[in-house]
C-alpha positions as CSV (number, residue, x, y, z in Angstrom):
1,X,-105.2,-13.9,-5.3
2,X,-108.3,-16.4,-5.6
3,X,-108.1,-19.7,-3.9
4,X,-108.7,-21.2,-7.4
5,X,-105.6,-19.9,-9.3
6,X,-103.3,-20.3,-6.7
7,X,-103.8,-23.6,-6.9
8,X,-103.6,-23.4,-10.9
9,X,-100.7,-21.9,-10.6
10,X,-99.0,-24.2,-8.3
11,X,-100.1,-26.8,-10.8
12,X,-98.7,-25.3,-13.7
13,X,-95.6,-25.1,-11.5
14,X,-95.2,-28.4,-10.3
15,X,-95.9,-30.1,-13.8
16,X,-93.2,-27.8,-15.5
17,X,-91.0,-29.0,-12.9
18,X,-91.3,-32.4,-14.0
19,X,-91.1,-31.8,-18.0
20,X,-87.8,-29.9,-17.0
21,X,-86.2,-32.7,-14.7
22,X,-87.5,-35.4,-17.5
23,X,-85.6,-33.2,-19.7
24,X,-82.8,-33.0,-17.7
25,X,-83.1,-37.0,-16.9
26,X,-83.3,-37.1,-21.2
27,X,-80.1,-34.8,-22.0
28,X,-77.8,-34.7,-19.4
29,X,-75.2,-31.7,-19.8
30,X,-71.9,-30.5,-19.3
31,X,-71.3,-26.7,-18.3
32,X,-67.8,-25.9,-19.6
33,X,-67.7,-22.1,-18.2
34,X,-69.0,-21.7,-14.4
35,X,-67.7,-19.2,-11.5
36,X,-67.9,-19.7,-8.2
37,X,-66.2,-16.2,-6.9
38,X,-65.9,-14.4,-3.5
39,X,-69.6,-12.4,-3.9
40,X,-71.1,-15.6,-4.7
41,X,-70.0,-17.9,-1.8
42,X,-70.9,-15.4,0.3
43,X,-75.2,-15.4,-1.0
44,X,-75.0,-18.8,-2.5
45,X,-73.6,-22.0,-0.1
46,X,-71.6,-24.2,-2.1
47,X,-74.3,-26.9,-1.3
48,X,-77.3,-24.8,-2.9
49,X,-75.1,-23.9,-5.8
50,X,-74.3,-27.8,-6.1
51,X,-78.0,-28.3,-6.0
52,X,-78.8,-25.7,-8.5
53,X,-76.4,-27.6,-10.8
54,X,-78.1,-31.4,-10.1
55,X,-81.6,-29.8,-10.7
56,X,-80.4,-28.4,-14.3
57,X,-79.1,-31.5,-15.1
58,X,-76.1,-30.8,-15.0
59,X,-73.4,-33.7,-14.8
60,X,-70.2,-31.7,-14.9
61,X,-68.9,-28.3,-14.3
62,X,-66.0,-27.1,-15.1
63,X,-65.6,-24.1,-12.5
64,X,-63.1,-21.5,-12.3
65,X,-63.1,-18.3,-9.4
66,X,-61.7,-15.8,-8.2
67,X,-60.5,-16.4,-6.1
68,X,-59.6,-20.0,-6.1
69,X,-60.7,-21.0,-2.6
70,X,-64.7,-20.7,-4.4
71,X,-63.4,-23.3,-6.6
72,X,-62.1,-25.8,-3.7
73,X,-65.5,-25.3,-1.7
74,X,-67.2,-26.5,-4.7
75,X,-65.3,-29.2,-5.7
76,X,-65.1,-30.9,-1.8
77,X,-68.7,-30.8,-2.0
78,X,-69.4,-32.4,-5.1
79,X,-65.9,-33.9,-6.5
80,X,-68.1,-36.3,-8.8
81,X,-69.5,-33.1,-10.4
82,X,-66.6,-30.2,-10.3
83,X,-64.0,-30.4,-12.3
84,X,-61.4,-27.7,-10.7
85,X,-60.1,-25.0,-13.0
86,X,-57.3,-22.5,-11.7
87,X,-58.4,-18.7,-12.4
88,X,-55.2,-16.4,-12.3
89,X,-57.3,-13.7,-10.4
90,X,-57.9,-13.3,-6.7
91,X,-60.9,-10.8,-6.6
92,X,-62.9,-9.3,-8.6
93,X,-61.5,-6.6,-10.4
94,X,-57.7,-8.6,-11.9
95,X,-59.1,-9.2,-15.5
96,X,-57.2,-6.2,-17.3
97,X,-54.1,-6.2,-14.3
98,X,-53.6,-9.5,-13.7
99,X,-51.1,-9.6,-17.1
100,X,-48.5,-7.1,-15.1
101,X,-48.8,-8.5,-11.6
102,X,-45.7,-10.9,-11.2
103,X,-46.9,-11.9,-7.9
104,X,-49.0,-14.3,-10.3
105,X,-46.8,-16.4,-11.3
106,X,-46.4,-17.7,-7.6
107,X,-49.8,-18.0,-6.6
108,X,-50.2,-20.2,-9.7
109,X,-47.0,-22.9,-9.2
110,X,-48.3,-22.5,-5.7
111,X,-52.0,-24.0,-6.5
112,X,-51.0,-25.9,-9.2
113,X,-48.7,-27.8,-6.3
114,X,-51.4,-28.3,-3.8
115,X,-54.2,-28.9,-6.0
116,X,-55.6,-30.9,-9.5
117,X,-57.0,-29.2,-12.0
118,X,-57.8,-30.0,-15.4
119,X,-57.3,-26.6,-16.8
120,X,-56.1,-22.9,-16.7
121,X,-58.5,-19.5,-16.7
122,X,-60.3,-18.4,-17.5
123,X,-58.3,-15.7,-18.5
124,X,-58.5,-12.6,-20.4
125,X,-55.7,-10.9,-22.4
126,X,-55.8,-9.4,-26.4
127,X,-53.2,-9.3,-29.1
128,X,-50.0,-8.8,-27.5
129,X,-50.7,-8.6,-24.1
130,X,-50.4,-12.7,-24.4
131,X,-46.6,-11.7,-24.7
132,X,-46.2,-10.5,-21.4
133,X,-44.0,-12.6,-18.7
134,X,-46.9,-13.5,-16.2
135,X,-49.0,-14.3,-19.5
136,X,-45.9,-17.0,-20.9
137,X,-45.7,-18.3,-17.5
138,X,-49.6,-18.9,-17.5
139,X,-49.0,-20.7,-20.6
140,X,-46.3,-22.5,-19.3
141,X,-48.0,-24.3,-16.9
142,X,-50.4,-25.3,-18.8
143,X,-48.0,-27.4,-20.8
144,X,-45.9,-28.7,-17.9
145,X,-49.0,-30.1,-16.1
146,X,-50.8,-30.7,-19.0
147,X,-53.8,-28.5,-18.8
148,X,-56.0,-26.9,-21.5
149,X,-56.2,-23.3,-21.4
150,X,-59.7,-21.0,-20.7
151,X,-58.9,-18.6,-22.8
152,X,-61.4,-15.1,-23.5
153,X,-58.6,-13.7,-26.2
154,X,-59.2,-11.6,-29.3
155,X,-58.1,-13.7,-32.4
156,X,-54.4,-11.7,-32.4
157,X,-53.6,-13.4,-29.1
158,X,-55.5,-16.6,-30.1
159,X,-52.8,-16.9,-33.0
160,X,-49.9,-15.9,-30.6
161,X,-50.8,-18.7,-28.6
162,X,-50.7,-21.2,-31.2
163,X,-47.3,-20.2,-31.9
164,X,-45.9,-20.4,-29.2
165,X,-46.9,-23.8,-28.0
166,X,-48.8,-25.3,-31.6
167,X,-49.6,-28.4,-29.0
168,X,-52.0,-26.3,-26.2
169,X,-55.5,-27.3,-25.8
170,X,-57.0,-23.7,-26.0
171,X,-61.3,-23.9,-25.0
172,X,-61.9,-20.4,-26.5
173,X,-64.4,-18.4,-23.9
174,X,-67.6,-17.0,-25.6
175,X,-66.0,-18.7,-29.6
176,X,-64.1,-15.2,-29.3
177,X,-67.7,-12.8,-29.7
178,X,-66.2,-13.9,-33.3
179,X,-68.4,-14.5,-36.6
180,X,-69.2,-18.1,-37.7
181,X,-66.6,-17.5,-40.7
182,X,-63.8,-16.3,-38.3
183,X,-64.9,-19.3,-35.8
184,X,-64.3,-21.7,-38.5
185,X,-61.3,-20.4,-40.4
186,X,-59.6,-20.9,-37.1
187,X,-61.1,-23.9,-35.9
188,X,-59.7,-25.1,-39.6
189,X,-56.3,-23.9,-39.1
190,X,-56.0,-25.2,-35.1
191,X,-57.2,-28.8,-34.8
192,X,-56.4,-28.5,-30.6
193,X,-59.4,-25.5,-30.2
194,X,-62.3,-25.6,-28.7
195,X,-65.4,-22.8,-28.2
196,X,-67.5,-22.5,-25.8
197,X,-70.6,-20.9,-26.6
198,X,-71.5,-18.9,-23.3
199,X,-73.3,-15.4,-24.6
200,X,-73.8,-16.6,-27.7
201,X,-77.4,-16.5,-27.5
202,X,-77.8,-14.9,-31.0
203,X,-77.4,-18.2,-32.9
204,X,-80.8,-19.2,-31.7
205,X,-82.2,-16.2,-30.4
206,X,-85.8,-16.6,-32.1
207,X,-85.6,-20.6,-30.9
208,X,-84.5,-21.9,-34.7
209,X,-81.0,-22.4,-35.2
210,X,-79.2,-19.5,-37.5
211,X,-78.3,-21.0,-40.7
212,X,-74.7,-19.9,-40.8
213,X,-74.4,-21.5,-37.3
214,X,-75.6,-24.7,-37.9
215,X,-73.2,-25.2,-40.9
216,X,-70.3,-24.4,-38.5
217,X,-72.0,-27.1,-35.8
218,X,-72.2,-29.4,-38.3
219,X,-68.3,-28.7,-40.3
220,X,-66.9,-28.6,-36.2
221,X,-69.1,-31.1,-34.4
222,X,-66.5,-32.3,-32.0
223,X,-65.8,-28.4,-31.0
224,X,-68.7,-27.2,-29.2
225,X,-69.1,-26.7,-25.7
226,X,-71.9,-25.1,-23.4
227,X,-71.5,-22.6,-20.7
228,X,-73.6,-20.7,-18.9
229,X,-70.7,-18.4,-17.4
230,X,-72.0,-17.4,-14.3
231,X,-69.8,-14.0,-13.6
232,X,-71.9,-12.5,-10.9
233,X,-74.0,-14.3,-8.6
234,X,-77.9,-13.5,-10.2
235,X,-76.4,-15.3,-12.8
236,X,-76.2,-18.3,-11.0
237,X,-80.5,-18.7,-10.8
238,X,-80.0,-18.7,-14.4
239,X,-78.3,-21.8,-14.8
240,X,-81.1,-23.8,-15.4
241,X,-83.1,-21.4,-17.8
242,X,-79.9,-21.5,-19.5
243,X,-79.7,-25.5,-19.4
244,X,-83.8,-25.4,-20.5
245,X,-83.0,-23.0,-23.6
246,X,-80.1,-25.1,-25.0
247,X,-81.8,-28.4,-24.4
248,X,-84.2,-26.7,-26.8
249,X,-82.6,-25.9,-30.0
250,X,-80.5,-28.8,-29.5
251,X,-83.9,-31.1,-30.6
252,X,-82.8,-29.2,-33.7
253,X,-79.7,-30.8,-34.5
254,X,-79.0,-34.6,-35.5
255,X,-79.0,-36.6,-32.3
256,X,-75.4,-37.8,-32.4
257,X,-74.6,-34.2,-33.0
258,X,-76.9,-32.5,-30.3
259,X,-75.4,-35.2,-27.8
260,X,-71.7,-34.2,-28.8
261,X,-72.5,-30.6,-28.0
262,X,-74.5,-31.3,-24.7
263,X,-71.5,-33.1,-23.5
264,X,-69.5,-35.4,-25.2
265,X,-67.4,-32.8,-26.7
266,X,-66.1,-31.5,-22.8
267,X,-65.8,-35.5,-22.1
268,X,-63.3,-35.7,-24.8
269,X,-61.7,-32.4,-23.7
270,X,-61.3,-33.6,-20.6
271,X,-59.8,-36.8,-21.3
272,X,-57.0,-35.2,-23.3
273,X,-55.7,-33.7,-19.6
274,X,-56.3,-36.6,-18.3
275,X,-59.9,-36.3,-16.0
């Protein structure tokens, strides 16, 4: 490559690093669905993924793994920017057989004891799975220490959670891969749920807000949270792409309302359990 467009190219470079940290310094955010599992400790230190999150602008993360311990590294080195999340799963592969392992049930009273969290899951389970013992003692918990509940459920178990416990704080992982009508007839029926709109790239995927979604942002403005839901570790090097694309069709939205989703939303989440 030329002399000359290296050094054009480490210009462009450098000055859109500094429009993304002035929009990071601009909007700071909160990333309500983050992993920090087993394959990704062992590629990514817990002080480069802490770094990857300060460079985002990121000024919390809520972070759940499997299995926990990825969670722990995190938070002791950056407690003023993880917010600890037990995951009921201890490796990779638990999402569909963690509902019928009773050894669960221990593990979690046993974190829950010797740690703070501020919520459970995430966790996956559909229709009446949720009605399983390891499930109900998941739940459980969540109401004896007060903790709001991670929840990637179909709308079946969504419902059987609300009536069970009509009091649970339920951030709903992905808004359920539901519609905006089914979003909001159930954000209408439950005034304790949340959504988190990790994967749901399809309401702006052109850059301009979708119609139908805005008029859910704008009937549910204190509902919303981001996530960038970093499953495997490549998709931790897209955390800030991820922070850059929402930071863009948030300029769309009314201020107060753009501000709410970015982060004020998880604030007041995380003030009902107490963080």
């Amino acid at each position: 490559m030329p002399t000359r467009f290296k050094l054009l190219l480490l210009t462009t470079i450098v000055l859109a690093g500094h429009a993304v940290s002035a929009i990071a310094e601009e909007l700071p955010l909160i990333d309500a669905h983050i992993h920090y599992s087993h394959d990704a400790w062992e590629v990514l230190s817990p002080e480069a993924a802490v770094e990857l999150l300060r460079r985002a602008g990121i000024k919390k993360a809520l972070v759940s793994s499997s299995s926990d311990e990825g969670t722990q590294k995190l938070y002791r080195s950056a407690p003023d920017l993880v917010v600890p999340v037990l995951r009921p799963y201890r490796k990779r592969g638990e999402l569909s057989s963690w509902i019928h392992d009773d050894s669960v049930k221990g593990m979690l009273s046993d974190r829950l004891e010797a740690h703070r969290y501020a919520g459970i899951g995430e966790f996956h389970a559909d229709g009446e799975q949720i009605e399983l013992p390891v499930p109900q003692h998941l739940l459980a918990l969540a109401q004896q220490y007060n903790l709001f509940l991670h929840a990637h459920v179909d709308m079946d178990a969504l419902q059987r959670i609300f009536r069970a416990h009509p009091d649970a704080l339920v951030l709903w992982a992905h808004a359920g891969f539901e519609s905006p009508e089914t979003i909001a007839a159930a954000m209408d029926r439950y005034p304790n749920l949340w959504a988190d709109l990790s994967f749901r790239e399809e309401f702006a995927f052109q850059g301009t807000i979708e119609d139908r979604w805005r008029s859910l942002f704008e009937a549910f403005p204190a509902r919303f949270l981001l996530g960038t839901d970093t499953y495997t570790p490549e998709r931790w090097f897209y955390v800030s792409e991820y922070a850059d694309w929402v930071r863009g069709w948030l300029t769309q939205l009314p201020p107060l309302l753009a501000e709410n989703i970015a982060y004020r939303n998880a604030e007041a989440l995380l003030t009902r359990v107490g963080n």
